[in-house]
C-alpha positions as CSV (number, residue, x, y, z in Angstrom):
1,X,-108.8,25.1,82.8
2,X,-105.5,23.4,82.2
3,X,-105.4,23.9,77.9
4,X,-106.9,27.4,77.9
5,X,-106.4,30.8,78.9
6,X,-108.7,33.2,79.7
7,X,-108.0,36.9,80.1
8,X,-110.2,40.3,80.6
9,X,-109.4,43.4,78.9
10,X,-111.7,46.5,78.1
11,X,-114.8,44.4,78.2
12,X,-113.6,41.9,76.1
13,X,-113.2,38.2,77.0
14,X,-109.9,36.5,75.3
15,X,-109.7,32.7,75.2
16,X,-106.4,31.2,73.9
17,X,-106.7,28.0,73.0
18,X,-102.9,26.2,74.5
19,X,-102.5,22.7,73.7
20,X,-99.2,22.1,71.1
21,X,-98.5,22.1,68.7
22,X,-101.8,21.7,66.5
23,X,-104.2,22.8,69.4
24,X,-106.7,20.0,68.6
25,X,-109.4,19.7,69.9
26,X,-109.8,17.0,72.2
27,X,-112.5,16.3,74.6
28,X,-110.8,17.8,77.5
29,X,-110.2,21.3,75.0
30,X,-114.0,20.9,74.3
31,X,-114.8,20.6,78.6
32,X,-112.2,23.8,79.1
33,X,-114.1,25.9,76.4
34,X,-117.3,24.8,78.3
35,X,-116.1,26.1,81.6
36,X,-114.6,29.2,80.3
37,X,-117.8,30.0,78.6
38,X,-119.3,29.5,82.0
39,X,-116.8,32.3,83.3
40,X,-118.0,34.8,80.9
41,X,-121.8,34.1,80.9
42,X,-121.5,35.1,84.7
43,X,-119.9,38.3,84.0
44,X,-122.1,40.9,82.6
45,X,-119.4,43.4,81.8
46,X,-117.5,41.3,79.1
47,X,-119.4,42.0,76.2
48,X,-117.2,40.7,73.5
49,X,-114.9,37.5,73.4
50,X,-112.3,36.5,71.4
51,X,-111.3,33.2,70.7
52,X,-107.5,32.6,69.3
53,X,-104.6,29.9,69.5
54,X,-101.5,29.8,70.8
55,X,-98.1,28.9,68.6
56,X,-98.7,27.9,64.9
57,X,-102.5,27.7,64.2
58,X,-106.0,28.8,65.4
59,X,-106.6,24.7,65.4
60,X,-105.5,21.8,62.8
61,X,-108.5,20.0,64.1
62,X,-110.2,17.4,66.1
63,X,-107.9,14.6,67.8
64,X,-108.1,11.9,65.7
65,X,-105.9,10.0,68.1
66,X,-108.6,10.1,70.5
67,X,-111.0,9.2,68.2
68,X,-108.9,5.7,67.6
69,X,-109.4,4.8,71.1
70,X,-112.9,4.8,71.2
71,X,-115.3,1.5,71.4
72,X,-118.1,1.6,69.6
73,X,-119.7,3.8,66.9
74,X,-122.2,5.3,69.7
75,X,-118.7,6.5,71.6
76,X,-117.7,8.3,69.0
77,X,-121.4,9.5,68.2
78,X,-121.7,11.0,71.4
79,X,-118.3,12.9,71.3
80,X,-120.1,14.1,68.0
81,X,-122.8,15.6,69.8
82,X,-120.9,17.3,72.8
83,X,-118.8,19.2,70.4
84,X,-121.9,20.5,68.6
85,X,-123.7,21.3,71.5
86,X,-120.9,22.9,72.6
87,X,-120.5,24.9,69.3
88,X,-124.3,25.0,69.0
89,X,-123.8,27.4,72.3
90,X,-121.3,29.3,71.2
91,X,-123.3,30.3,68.3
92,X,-126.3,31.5,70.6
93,X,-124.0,33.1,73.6
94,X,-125.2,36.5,74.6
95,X,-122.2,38.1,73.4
96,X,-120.5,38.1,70.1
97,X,-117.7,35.6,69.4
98,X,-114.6,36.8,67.1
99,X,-112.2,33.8,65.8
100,X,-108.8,35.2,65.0
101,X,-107.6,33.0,62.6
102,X,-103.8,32.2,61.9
103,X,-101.7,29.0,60.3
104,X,-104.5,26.7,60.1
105,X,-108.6,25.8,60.9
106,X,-109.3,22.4,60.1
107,X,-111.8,19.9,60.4
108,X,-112.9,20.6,63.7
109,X,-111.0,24.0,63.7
110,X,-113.1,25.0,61.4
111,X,-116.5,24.2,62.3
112,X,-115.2,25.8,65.9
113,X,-114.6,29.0,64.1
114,X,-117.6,29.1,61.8
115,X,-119.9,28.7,65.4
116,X,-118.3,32.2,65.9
117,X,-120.1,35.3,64.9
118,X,-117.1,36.8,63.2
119,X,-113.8,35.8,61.8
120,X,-110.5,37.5,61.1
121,X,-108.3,35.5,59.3
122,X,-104.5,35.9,58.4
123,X,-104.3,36.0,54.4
124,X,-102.1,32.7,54.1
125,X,-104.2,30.4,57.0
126,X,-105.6,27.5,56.1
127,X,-109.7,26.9,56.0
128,X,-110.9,23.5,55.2
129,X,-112.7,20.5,56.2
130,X,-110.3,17.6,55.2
131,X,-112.9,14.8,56.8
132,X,-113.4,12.9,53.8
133,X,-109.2,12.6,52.9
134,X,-109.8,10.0,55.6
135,X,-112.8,8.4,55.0
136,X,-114.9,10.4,57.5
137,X,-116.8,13.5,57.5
138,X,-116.9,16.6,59.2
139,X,-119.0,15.7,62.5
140,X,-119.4,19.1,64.6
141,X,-121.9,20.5,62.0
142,X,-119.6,21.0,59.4
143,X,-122.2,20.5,56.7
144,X,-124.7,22.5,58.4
145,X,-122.6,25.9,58.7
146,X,-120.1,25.8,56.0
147,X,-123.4,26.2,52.8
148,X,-124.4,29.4,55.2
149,X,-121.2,31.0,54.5
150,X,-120.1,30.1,51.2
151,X,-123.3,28.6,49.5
152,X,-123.9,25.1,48.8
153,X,-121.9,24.3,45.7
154,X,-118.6,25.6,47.1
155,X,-119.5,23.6,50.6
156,X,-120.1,20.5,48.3
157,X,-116.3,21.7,46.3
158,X,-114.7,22.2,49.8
159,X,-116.2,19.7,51.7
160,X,-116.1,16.8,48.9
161,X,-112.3,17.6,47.9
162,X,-111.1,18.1,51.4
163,X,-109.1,20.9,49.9
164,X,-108.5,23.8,51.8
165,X,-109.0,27.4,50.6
166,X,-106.6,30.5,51.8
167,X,-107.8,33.2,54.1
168,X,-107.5,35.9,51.3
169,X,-110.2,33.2,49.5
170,X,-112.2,32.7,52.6
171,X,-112.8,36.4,52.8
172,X,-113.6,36.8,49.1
173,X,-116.0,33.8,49.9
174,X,-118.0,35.5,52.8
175,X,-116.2,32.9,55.1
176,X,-114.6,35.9,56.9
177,X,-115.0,39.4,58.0
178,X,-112.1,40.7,57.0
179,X,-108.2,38.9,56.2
180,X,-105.1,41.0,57.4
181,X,-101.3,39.8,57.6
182,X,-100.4,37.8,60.9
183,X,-98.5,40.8,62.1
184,X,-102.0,43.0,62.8
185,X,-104.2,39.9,63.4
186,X,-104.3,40.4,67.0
187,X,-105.0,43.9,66.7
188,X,-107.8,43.9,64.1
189,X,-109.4,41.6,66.2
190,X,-109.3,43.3,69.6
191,X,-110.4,46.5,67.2
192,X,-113.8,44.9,66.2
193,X,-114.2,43.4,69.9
194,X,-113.3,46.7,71.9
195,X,-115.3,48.6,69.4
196,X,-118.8,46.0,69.8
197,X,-118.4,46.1,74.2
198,X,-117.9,49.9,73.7
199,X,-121.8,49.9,72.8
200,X,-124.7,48.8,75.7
201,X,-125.2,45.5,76.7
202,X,-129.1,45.4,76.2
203,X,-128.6,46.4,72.9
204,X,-126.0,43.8,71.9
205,X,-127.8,41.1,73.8
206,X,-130.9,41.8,72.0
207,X,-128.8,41.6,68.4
208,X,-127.4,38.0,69.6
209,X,-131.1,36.7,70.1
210,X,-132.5,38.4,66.6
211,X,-130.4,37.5,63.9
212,X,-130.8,33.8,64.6
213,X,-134.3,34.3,63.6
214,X,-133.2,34.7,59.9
215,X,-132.2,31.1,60.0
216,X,-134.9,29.5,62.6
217,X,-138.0,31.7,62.0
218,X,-139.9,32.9,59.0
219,X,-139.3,36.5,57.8
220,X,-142.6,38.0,59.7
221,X,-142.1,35.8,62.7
222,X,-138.3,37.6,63.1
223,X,-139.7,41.2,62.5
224,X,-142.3,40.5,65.3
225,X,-139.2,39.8,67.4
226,X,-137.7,42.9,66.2
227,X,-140.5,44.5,67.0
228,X,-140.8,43.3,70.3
229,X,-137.1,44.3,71.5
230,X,-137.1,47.2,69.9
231,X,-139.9,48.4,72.5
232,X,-137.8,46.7,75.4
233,X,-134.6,48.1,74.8
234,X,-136.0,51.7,73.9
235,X,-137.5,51.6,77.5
236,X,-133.7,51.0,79.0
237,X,-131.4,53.4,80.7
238,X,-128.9,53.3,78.2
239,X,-131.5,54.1,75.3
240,X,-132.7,57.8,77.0
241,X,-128.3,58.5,77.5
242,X,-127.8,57.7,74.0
243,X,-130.2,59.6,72.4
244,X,-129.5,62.6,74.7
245,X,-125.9,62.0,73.8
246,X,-126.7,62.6,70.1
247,X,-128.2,65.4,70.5
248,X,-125.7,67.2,72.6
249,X,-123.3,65.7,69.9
250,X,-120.9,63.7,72.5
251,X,-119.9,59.7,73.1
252,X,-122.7,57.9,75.2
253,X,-122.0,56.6,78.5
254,X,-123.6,53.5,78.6
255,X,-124.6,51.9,82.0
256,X,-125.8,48.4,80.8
257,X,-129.1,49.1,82.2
């Protein structure tokens, strides 16, 4: 991976995106996040990742430089499609994905960090989708994500205007988990990610594959699922140390198993 790095600490997975000085994402940033991805699904002990960029923003956006020396409409169609299959994974990995947030996420930025799970965001970054500023639109599933987070009328504001909103208005808009100052960004978000792999990987893994049932599933269809890995994860290793761990009133020791 020559535009990434990819680090382990305490179960956690960190992927710096490195490729001055806006970090766009190009189709050789999209093929490193695929491999790096590939590094961590093999790699049952990082239960957490965390997704940042190096120098002055998270990422301005997609490479629209690259996107000029394309050929035809089904060129640039099927760049379309890698990145949201790409993000499309990211949003169904195993393990929860935390965006840390800084400067700016634009266009493409954006849509990266909203196929996150979570997102910490410096008070004064930049959200937006500025497609339409140049007679485009958003093309990694921009429209799709954005109404989930904010609702439809301010995705149709945001979206429609191209203007961007501030982190402190992101978080106030359900955009993101939490905003802090640039200073403790890092931090906050290693917090959340060390304090998520501190917990068994069964259980997280079985989170990661319920939730999305509030969005592709009806209500009863996603409590039969519950239902279902409730009576699988209860049967683990990790379920009898827990509960004997509560009741001898100390910290688990979770095995993964």
């Amino acid at each position: 991976m020559d535009y990434l790095q990819l680090e382990a600490k305490e179960g956690v997975a960190v992927i710096t995106i490195q490729s001055p000085p806006a970090n766009a994402l190009a189709s050789y940033i999209l093929k490193d996040l695929a491999s790096a991805f590939d590094e961590i699904e093999a790699d049952r002990s990082l239960k957490a990742v965390v997704l940042k960029g190096e120098g002055k923003f998270f990422s301005a956006g997609a490479d629209i430089k690259e996107f000029t020396s394309f050929q035809s409409q089904e060129d640039l169609s099927n760049l379309g499609r890698e990145g949201q299959l790409l993000f499309q994974r990211i949003e169904n990995f195993r393990a929860p994905v935390i965006a840390a947030i800084h400067g700016a996420a634009l266009g493409g930025g954006l849509e990266l960090a909203m196929s996150c799970h979570m997102r910490i965001v410096t008070e004064d970054a930049k959200l937006g989708l500025p497609e339409l500023s140049l007679g485009i639109i958003p093309g990694f599933a921009g429209t799709q994500r954005l109404p989930r987070y904010v609702g439809s009328a301010k995705a149709y504001e945001m979206i429609l205007t191209g203007d961007p909103i501030t982190g402190k208005e992101a978080y106030t808009a359900g955009l993101a988990n939490k905003a802090v100052t640039f200073d403790s960004l890092e931090e906050e978000a290693m917090k959340l990610a060390k304090k998520v792999a501190s917990k068994s990987g069964p259980s997280i893994e079985a989170v990661m594959r319920l939730i999305p049932h509030t969005i592709t599933s009806t209500y009863e269809q996603g409590q039969q699922e519950e239902a279902k890995e409730f009576g699988k994860v209860f049967g683990n290793e990790d379920a009898k140390e827990g509960v004997q761990a509560f009741i001898e009133k100390r910290q688990p020791n979770f095995k993964d198993q």
